[in-house]
C-alpha positions in Angstrom: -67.3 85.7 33.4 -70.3 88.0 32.1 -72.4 86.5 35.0 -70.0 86.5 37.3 -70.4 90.6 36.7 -74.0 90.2 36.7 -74.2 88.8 40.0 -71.8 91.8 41.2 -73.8 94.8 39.9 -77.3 92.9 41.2 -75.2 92.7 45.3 -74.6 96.4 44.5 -78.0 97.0 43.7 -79.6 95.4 46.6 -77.2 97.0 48.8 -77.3 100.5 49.7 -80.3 102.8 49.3 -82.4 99.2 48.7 -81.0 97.5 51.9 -83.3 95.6 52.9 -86.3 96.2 50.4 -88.2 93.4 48.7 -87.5 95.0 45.2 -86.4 92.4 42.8 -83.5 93.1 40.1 -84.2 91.1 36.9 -81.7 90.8 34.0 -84.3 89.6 31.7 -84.9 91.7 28.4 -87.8 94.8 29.2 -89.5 93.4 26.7 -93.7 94.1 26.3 -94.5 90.6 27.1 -92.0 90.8 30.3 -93.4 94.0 31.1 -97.0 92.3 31.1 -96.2 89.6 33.2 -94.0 91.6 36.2 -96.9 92.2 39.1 -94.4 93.5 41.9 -91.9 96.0 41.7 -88.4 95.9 39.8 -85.5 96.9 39.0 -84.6 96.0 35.6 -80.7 95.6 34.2 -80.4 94.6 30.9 -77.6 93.8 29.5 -76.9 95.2 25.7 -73.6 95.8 24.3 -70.2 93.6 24.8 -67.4 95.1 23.6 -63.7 95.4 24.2 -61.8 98.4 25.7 -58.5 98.2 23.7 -57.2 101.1 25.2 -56.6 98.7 28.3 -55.1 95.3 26.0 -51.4 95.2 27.1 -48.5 92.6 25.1 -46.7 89.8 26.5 -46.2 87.3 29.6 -46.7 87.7 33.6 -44.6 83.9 35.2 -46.8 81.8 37.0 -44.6 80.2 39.9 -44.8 76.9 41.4 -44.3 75.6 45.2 -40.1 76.0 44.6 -40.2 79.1 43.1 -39.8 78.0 39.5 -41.4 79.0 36.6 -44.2 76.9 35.7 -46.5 78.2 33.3 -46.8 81.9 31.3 -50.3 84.0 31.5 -51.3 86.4 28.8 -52.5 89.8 30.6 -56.1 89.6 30.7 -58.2 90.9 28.1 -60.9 94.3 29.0 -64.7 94.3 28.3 -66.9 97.2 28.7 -70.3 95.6 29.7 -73.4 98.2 29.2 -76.4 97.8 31.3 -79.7 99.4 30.2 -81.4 99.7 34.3 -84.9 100.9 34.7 -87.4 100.6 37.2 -91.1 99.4 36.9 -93.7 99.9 39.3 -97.5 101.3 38.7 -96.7 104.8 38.8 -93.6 107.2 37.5 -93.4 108.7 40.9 -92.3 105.3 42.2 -90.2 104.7 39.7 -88.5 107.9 39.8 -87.8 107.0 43.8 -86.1 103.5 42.6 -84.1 105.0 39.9 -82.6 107.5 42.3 -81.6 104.7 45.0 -79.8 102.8 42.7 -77.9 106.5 41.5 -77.2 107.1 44.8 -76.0 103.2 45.6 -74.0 103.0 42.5 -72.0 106.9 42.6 -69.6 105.9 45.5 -68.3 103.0 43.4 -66.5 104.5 40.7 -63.8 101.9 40.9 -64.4 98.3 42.2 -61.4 96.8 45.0 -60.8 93.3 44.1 -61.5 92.8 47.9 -65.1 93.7 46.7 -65.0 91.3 43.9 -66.2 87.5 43.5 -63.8 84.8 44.3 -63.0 84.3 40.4 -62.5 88.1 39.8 -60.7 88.9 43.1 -57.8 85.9 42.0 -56.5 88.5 39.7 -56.1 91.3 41.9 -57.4 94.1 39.5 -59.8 96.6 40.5 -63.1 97.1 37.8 -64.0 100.3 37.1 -67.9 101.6 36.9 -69.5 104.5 35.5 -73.3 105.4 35.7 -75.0 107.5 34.1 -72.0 109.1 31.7 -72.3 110.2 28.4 -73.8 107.5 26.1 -70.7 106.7 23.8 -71.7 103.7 22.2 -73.1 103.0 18.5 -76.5 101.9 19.3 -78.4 104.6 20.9 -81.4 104.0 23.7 -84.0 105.2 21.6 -82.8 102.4 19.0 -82.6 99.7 21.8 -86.5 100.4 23.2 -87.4 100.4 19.1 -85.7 96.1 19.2 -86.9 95.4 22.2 -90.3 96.4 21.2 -91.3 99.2 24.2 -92.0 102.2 24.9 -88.8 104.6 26.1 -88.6 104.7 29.9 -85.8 106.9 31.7 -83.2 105.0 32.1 -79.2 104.7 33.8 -76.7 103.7 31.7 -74.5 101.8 34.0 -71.2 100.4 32.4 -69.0 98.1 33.9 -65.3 97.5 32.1 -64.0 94.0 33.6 -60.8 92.0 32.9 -61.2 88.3 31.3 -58.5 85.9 31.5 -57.1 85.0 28.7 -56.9 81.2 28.8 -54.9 78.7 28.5 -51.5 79.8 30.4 -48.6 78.7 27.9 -46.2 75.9 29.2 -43.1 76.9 30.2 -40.0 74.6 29.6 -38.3 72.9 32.2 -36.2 75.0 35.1 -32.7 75.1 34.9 -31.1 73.1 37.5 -27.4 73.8 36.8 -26.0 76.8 35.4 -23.0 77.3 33.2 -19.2 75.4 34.0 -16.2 77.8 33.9 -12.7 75.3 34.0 -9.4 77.4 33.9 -6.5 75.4 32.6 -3.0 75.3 30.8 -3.5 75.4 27.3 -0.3 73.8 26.6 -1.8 70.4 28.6 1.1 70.2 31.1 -1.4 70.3 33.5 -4.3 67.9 34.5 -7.7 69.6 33.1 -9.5 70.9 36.2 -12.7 70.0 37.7 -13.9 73.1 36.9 -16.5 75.7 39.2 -20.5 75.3 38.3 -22.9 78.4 38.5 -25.9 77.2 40.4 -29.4 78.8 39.8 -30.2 80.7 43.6 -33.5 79.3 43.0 -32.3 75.6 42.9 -29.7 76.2 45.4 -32.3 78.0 48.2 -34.7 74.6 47.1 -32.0 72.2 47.9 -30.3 74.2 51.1 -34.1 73.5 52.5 -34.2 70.1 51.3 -30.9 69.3 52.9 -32.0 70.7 56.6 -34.9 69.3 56.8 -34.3 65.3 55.3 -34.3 62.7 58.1 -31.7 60.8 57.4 -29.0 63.7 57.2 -26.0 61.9 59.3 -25.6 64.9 61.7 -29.4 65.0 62.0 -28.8 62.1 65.2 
């Protein structure tokens, strides 16, 4: 799923304020020896720190439906990561990169919350939105001037783009088999003078909508000729 993200922030990227430019986005780590071998302009999104939003884990089961509206299957609600990019821009002079770095702050402001309409396939499927923040307050335990230190750089000005995305939490649990009848409900002498009823059945509206349909649409109903 963590590229599946990557691939959404890079079409964000690209779009906008960058329409139609030739500037690359790389999610390689700004290392010295990347920054040596780059001989074109970038943008730079580097992915360092994975960790969970528990504010956003929720308890218990969501039904998963089949064709007859049964009950197939259980899903857990899926689990929230906050993803932290690290995006720079690298050209030959600060100027320039002080131009890139404000396209992709004004391309990434509007989108403060993510539609699943604007979502890959895989993320769209569950019909939550992704929120994104750039730029915020740095909140997490690593600061930037310890990240340039492991990767080895120099410090470059920098967005701190986050992006908090929902992963499924897989497999769905097996749900037992649907009730086809419901409960039986005979009313009779208890003094057994009188034959033992056949007695009235509760049927599941589920089963009895299934069957209605099955039952006006079979070919070889009698009154169907």
């Amino acid at each position: 799923m963590i590229h599946v993200v990557d691939d959404t922030v890079k079409e964000l990227i690209r779009g906008g304020a960058l329409s139609g430019s030739d500037i690359d986005v790389s999610f390689e780590a700004p290392t010295r020896d990347w920054a040596a071998r780059r001989n074109a302009p970038v943008i730079n999104v580097y992915l360092y720190d994975i960790r969970e939003d528990v504010k956003r884990r929720f308890r218990g089961h969501a039904p998963v439906l089949g064709e007859e509206n049964y009950e197939v299957s259980r899903r857990r609600p899926p689990r929230w990561f906050r993803l932290s990019y690290l995006v720079t821009a690298w050209t030959k002079t600060p100027q320039d990169e002080h131009r890139l770095l404000a396209a992709v702050l004004t391309t990434l402001l509007p989108h403060e919350l993510l539609a699943p309409s604007q979502l890959p396939p895989v993320l769209r499927e569950l019909g939550l939105s992704m929120p994104l923040t750039v730029a915020g307050i740095h909140t997490e335990s690593r600061s930037l001037a310890e990240i340039w230190t492991a990767l080895g750089g120099e410090l470059k000005p920098s967005l701190d783009l986050v992006v908090t995305a929902p992963f499924p939490v897989l497999p769905d649990l097996d749900s037992g088999p649907p009730v086809t009848e419901g409960a039986t409900v005979r009313a009779h002498d208890t003094k057994g003078e009188q034959p033992v009823p056949a007695g009235r059945s509760h049927r599941p509206h589920q089963v009895a909508k299934a069957r209605a349909a099955r039952e006006r649409t079979a070919p070889n109903r009698p009154d169907a000729r």
